[in-house]
N, C-alpha and C positions, 0 to 999 in steps of 0.2 A: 477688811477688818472682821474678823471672828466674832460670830456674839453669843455671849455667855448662853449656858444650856441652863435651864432654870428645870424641875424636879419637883412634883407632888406627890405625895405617899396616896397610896389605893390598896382596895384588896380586894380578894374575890374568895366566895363562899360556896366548894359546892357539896348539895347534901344528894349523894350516891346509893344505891341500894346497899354497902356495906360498912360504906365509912364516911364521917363530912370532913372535909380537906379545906384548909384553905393556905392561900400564897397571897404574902404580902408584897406589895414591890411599891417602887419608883418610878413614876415615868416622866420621861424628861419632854420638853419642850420641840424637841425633835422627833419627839413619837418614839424614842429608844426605850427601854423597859430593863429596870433591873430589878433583880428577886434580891429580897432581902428577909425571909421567913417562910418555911413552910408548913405547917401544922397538919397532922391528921389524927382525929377519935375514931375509932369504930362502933357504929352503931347494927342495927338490924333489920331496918327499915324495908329491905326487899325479900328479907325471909318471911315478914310480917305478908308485904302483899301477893308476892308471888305463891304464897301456901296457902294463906284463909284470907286475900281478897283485901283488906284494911290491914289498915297500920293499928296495934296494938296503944291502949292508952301508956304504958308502962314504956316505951318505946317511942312515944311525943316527948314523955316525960325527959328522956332520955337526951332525944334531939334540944331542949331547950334548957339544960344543962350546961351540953356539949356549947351552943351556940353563946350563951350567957358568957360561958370561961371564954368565949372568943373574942366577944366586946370586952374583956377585960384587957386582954395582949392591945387591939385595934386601937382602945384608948394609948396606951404606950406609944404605938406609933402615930397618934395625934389624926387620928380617921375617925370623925365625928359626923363629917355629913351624909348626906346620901349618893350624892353623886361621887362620892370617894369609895362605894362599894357595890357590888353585885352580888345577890344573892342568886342562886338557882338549886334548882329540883329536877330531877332526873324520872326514868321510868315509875322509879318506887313508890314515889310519890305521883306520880302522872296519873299512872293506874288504881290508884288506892280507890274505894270507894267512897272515903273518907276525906278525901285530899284538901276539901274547902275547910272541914274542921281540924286537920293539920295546918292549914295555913292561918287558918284564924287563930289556932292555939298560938301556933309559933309570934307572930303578929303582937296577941295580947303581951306574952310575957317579957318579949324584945323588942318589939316594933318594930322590926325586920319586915321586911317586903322582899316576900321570895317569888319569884317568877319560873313556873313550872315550866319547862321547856318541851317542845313538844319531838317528833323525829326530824323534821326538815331544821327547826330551830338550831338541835345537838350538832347535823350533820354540816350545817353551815359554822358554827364555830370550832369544830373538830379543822376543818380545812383551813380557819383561820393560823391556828395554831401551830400548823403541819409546811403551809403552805412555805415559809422560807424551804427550807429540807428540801421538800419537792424539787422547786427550783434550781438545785443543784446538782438534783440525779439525769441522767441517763436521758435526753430529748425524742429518744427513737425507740421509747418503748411506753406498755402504758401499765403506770405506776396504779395497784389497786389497794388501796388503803383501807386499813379492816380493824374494828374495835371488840370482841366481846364483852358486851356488861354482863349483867348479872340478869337483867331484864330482856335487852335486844342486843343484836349485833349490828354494827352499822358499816356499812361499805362505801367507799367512792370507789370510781376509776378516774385515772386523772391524766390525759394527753398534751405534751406542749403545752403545759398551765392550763388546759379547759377540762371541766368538767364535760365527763362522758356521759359516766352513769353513777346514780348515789338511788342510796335503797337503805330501809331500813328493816331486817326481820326481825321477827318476833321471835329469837334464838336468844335465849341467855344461860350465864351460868348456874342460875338458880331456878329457873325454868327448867330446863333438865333434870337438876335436883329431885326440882318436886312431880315431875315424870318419873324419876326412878322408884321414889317414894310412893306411890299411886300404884305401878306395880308391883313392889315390895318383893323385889329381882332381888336373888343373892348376887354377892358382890362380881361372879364369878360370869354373869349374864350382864351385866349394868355398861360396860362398856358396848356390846351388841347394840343394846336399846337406843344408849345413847346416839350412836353412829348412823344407826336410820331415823332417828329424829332428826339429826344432823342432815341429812341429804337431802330427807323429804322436806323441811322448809327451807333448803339453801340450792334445793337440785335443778332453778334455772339459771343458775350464778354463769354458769357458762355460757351460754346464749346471752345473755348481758354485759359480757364484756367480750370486746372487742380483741381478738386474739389474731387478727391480721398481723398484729405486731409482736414484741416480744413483750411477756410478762413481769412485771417485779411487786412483789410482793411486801408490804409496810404493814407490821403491826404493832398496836398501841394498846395499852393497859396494865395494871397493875401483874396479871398472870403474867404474861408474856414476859416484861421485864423479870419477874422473879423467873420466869427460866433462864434467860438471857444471863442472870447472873450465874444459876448453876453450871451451864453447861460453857459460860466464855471466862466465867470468873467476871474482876470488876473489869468495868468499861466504859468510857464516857456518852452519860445521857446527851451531851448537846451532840454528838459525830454520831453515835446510836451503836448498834451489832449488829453481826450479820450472825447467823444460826443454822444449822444443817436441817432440812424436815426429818432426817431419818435419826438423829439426835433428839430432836424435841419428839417422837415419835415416843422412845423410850424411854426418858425421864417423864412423859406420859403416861406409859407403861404404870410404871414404877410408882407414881403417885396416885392412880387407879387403883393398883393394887392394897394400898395401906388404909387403913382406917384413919378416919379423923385426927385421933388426939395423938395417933402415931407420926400422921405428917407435920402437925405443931411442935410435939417433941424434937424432930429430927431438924429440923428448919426451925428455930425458936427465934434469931435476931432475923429473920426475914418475913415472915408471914406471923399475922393474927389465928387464933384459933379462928373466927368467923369467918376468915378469907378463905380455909381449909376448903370450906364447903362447898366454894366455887372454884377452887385453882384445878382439878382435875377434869370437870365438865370444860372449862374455857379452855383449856391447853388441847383435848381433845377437837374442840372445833378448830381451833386455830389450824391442827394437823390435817383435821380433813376438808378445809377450805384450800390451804397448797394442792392438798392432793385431787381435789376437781379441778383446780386453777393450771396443775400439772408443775408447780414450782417447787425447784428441790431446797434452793436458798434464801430464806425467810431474813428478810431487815426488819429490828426491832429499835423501835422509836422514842425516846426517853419524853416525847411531847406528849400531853395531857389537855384536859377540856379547859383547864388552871390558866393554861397557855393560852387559847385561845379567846379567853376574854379576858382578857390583859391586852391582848391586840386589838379586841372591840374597844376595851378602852380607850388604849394609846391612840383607836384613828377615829378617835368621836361617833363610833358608832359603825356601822359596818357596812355601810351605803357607798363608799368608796367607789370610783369608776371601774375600775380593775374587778373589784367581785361584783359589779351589779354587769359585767360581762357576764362572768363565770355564768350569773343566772341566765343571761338571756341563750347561753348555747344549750342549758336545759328544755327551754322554753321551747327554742327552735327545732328541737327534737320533735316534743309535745307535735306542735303545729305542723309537722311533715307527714306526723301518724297521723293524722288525721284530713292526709291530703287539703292541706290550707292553698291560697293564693298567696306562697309568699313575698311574690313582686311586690304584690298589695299591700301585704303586712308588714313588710320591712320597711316599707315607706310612708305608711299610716304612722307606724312606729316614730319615724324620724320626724315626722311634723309635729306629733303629736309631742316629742320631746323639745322642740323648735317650741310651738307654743308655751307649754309649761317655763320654759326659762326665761321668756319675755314676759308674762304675764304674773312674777312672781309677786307684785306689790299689788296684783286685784285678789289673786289666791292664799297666799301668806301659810305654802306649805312645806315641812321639810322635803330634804331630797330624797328620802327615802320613798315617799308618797309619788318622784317624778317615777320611781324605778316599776311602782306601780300602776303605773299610767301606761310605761311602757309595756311592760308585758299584756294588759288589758289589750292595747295596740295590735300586738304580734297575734293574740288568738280569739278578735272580739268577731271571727266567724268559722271558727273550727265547727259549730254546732251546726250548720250544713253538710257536714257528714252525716248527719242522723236524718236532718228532713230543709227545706230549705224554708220551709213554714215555718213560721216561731223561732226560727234558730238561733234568734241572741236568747233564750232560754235555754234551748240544747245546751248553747255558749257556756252559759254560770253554769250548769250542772255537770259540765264535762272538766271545764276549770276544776269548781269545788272538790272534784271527786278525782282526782290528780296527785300526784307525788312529784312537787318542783325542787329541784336544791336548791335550799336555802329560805325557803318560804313556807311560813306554817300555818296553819290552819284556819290561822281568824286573816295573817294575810292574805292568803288565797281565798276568802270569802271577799274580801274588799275587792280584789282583780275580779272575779267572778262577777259581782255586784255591776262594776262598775264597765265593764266588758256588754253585760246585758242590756246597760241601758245607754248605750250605742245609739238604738232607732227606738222607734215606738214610745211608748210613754213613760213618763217622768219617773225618777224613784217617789214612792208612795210608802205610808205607813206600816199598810197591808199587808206589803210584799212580803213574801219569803226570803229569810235571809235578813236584809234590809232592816227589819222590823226588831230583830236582836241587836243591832248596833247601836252602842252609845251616840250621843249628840256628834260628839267631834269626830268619829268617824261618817255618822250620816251626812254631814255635811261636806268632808272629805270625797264621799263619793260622789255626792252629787256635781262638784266640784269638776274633779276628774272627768265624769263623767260628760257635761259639757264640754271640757276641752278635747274628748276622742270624739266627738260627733262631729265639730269642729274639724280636725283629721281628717276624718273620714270624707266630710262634704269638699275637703281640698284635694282629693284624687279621686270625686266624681266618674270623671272618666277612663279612671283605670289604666293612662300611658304614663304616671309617674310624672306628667309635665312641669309641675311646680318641684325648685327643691329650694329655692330663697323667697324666705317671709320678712316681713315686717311691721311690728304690731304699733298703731296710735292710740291712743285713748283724745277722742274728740269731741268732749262734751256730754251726750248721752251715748255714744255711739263707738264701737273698737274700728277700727279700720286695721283690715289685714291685706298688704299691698305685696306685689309680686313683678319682679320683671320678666318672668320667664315663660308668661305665654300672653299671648294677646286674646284669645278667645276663651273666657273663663264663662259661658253664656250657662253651659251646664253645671259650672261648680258654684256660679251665683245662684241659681234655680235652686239646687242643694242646698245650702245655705240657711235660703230666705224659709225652706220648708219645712227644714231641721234646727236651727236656732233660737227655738223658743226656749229650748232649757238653760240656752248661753245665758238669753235675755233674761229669765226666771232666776237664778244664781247670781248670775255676775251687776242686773241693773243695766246692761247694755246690748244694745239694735249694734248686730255684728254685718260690718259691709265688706264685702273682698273686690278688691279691681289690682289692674295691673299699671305699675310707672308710670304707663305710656297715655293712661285713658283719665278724665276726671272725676270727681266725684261728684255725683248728682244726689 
């Protein structure tokens, strides 16, 4: 028997360096999503930062107009709570100097809670969005997925569903801009400048991706599709386009050559005057990322960042089994540069995620915090690369100071954190790092951070002996029991030496024995 598909309206809010967009939908009980509204205003919000550094008061004023007419539609479709919507913020806002008294303004006059996203944030729900499509291309080749905003460009490469490689530069379309403008190049040089500004932050793009295989090249964004429609005419966003480079080359050309209010006139039911001023910088890079990547046929992707939290939505958040992969073949990159023990780590890893799901009623945390635990796992000794002294501090600072997909900046402080305090002593006030985090994260870590010592003290000896646990809670006491080795003498020693942060946290004297032996 079938059962009925039940359907909650949501929306998502995003405020972009040229325009805030938002897409209403449905999502169904099956995690299905249907679009039922799409709205966009144009604002200015990344001419503001990318040229003088802040956002403009005239220009909040702006944004909290735009946003205001939007809870008026939202009411319509009966989206009243918070959990029925997502707000976010892009570069424009990231970067601003001002960005706390944009969010406060925005906040006072809406009560909107906008969440500024940071590059790993973008880069992980860009993939959300993207990832069905993916799935359908081409298995033996590696797919590199490429965005120009306005602010930054962002890349994946994507193999067999894994991520390769995701990076984020500091290349945008308005960035350029305001490069040119800093110069004050006749129009006749402005492509020149552009083009080596282009190489020189994009010029290790090839060395980054893996060209053992064959390339296909996915681009997203507003430019991109407005060439897509010049040059294929209409064509359906959900299947996408395929594009010539030496086509997009010249309608490049062509809109390089024209002045502003000449490319608005000529294109009026396609482009905003304000988009003008990025569509020639973005369509240029676009061109010359094929051309380092050596791809003559560019696919043009009708998916958007809109998309991709909509699919946060639909799977309650984006901890999912399947992307908390994706991260960990990041990770395991991480950990190889830095000549890890991955025997070690992959199997710290798996206890350590063995733990956490036994002990979810003494911890009481989501899954997202297990995905942190793991990764902590995978790299809680890369920092013996630098010195074997102190090196769960190496640890955090190598972590902290890291580009992971899909992890951003305050998360990769938590792994960091909690990665460090592995051995040695307790998370403390004092610490660095540590000392900036809210309650519920401090406890979170210290949390974590007991069950990876924990980990750690069950492969003592370094031959992966143990791979089935079992956790009791007996009285004051965990017992973590095992049939898979009879001589645990070294991993109880461990234990007994290392478990006082268990004991400090949790309230419990942690004892490990195996099946076969008693408990004394």
């Amino acid at each position: 028997m079938q059962t009925d598909i039940t359907y909650r309206p949501v929306a998502v809010i995003d405020i972009g360096t040229s325009s805030i967009r938002m897409a209403i939908a449905e999502i169904g009980s099956d995690s299905s999503i249907r679009i039922l509204d799409r709205l966009t205003q144009a604002v200015n919000l990344g001419k503001d930062t990318f040229t003088r550094g802040s956002i403009r008061h005239e220009t909040i004023e702006d944004c909290v107009q735009v946003l205001l007419s939007y809870q008026q539609v939202l009411l319509e479709y009966e989206i009243t709570t918070p959990e029925q919507l997502h707000v976010i913020a892009t570069s424009a806002v990231r970067e601003a100097t001002n960005q706390l008294a944009f969010l406060d303004r925005i906040y006072i006059a809406t009560e909107l809670q906008v969440d500024a996203m940071d590059e790993a944030e973008i880069n992980r729900i860009t993939y959300l969005g993207i990832r069905r499509e993916l799935t359908q291309m081409s298995t033996d080749a590696t797919i590199v997925v490429c965005e120009v905003g306005g602010g930054s460009t962002e890349l994946l490469a994507v193999r067999n569903n894994q991520i390769d490689f995701a990076h984020t530069y500091q290349l945008g379309s308005l960035r350029l801009r305001k490069t040119l403008d800093s110069y004050g190049a006749p129009i006749t040089q402005s492509r020149h400048l552009m083009e080596a500004e282009i190489k020189r932050t994009t010029g290790l793009l090839h060395d980054h991706v893996n060209s053992d295989h064959p390339l296909r090249l996915v681009a997203l964004g507003g430019d991109i599709r407005f060439a897509a429609n010049q040059i294929n005419g209409s064509w359906d966003s959900k299947t996408g386009a395929t594009i010539d480079r030496e086509a997009l080359e010249t309608l490049t050309n062509d809109i390089l050559a024209m002045p502003l209010d000449t490319i608005a006139q000529q294109y009026p039911l396609d482009i905003t005057f304000q988009e003008t001023e990025t569509l020639g910088p973005a369509l240029l890079a676009y061109v010359e990322i094929a051309k380092q990547l050596k791809i003559q046929k560019i696919q043009v992707s009708g998916a958007n960042l809109r998309d991709g939290l909509l699919q946060q939505m639909a799977l309650k958040g984006a901890w999912s089994r399947e992307f908390q992969n994706q991260i960990i073949g990041s990770v395991l990159d991480l950990g190889r540069h830095f000549d890890f023990d991955e025997a070690h780590a992959v199997h710290v890893a798996s206890l350590a995620s063995d733990l956490f799901d036994q002990l979810q009623a003494q911890h009481n945390l989501d899954p997202r915090y297990g995905t942190f635990l793991r990764v902590a796992a995978y790299l809680h000794e890369i920092g013996m690369f630098i010195n074997n002294r102190g090196y769960h501090k190496h640890t955090m600072y190598l972590i902290n100071n890291s580009e992971l997909f899909g992890l951003g900046k305050t998360n990769l402080l938590l792994i960091a954190l909690i990665a460090r305090y592995h051995r040695r002593a307790s998370p403390q006030p004092k610490h660095d790092g540590f000392s900036t985090l809210n309650r519920d994260n401090r406890v979170a870590v210290s949390k974590l951070a007991a069950i990876l010592r924990v980990a750690v003290a069950l492969d003592a000896s370094r031959n992966q002996a143990i791979h089935q646990i079992h956790c009791k809670t007996d009285e004051k006491q965990l017992v973590v029991s095992t049939p898979d080795a009879n001589d645990l003498s070294l991993e109880q020693l461990t234990l007994k030496q290392n478990g006082s942060l268990f004991e400090e946290v949790y309230g419990l004297r942690i004892l490990l024995r195996s099946n076969a032996s008693k408990l004394t």
